[in-house]
C-alpha positions as CSV (number, residue, x, y, z in Angstrom):
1,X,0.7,-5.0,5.6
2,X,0.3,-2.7,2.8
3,X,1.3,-2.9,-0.5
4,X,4.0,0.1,0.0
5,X,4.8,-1.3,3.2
6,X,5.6,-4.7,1.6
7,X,7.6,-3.1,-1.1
8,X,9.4,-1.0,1.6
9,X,10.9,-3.8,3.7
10,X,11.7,-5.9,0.6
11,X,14.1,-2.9,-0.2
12,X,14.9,-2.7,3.4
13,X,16.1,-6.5,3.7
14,X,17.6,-7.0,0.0
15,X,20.2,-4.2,1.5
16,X,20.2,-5.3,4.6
17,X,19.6,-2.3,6.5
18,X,17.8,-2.7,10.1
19,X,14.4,-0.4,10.4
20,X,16.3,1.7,13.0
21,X,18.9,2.6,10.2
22,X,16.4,3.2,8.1
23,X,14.6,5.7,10.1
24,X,17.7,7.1,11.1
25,X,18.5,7.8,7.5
26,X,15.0,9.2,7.1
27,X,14.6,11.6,9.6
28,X,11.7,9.6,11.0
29,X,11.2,7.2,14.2
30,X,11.5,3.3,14.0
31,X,7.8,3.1,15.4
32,X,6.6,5.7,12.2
33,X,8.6,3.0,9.8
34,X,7.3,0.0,11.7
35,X,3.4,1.0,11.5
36,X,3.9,2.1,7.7
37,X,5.1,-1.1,6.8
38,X,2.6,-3.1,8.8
39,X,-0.1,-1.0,7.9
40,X,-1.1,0.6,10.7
41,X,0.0,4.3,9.5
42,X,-2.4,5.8,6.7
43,X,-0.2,6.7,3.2
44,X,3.1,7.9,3.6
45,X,3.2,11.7,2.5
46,X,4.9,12.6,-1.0
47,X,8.3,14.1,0.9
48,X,8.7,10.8,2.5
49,X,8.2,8.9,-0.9
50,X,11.0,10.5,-2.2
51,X,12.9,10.5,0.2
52,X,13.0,6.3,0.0
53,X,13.4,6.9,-3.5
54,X,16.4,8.9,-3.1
55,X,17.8,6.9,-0.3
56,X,17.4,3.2,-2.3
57,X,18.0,5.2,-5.6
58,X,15.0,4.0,-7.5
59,X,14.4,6.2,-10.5
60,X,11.8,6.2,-13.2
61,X,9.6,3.3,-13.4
62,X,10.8,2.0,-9.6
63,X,10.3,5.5,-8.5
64,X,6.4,5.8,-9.9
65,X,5.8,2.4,-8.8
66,X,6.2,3.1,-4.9
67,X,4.1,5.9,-5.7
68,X,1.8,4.2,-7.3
69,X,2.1,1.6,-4.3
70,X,1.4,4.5,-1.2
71,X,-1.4,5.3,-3.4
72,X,-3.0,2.1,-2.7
73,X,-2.0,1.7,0.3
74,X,-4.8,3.0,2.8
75,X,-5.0,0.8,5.3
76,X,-8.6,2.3,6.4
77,X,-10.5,2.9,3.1
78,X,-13.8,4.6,2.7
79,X,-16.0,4.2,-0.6
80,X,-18.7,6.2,-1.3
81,X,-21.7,4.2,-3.2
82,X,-24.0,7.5,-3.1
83,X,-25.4,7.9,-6.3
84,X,-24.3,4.6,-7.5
85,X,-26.8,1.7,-8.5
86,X,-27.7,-0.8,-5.7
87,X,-25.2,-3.5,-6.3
88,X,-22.4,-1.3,-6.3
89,X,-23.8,-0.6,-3.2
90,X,-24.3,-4.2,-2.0
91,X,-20.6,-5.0,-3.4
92,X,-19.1,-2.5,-1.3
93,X,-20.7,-3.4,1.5
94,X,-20.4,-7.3,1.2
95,X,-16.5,-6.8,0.6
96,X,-16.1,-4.4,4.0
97,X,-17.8,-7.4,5.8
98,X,-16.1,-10.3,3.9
99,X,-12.5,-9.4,3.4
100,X,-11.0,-10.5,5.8
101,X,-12.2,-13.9,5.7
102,X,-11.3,-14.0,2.2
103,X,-8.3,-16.8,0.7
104,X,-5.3,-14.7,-0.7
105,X,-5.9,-16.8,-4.2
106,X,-9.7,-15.4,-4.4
107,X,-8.4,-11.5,-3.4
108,X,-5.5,-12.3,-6.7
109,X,-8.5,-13.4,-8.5
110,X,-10.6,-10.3,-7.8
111,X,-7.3,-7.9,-8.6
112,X,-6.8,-9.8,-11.3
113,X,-10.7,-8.8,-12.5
114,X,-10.5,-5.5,-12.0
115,X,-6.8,-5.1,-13.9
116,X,-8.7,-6.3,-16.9
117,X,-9.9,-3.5,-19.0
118,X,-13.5,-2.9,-19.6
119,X,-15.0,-3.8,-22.4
């Protein structure tokens, strides 16, 4: 799941609308909503974005936070280390291979980490 699919069905459920009303109400097919929200559909484009916004009537900072959320949520990412010094290399690298294997409290950890400002 991705981090806008997460935030989608959490609006989805607290209304208690089905994913084939939703879909209805979005001009799109159950199946489009279904592999958005599990996140196996790349980002969802910026007409489809507001159109959740519209139809939940989030505004301001709800409405920039779903963006903010499709923004991150690639399910397929690429990173591009060229040019970049060897460990950012290696990091890159070492996460593709490990992620998946990681605890959720060590991926919050490493979010957490990379919130923090640099000094």
């Amino acid at each position: 799941m991705t981090p806008f699919g997460q935030r989608l069905r959490a609006l989805r459920e607290k209304q208690g609308i089905s994913l084939t009303e939703l879909a209805t109400a979005l001009h799109v097919s159950p199946a489009y909503l279904s592999a958005l929200e599990h996140g196996k559909r790349g980002r969802p484009s910026a007409g489809l974005i507001h159109q959740v916004n519209e139809h939940f009537g989030l505004i301001w900072d709800d409405a920039e936070e779903l963006v903010r959320l499709a923004r991150l949520s690639h399910p397929r990412v690429v990173v591009d280390t060229a040019g970049l010094s060897p460990q950012a290399t290696e990091l890159a690298n070492r996460l593709a291979r490990t992620i998946r294997d990681l605890p959720e409290e060590r991926v919050a950890a490493l979010l957490a980490l990379l919130e923090r400002p640099l000094d």
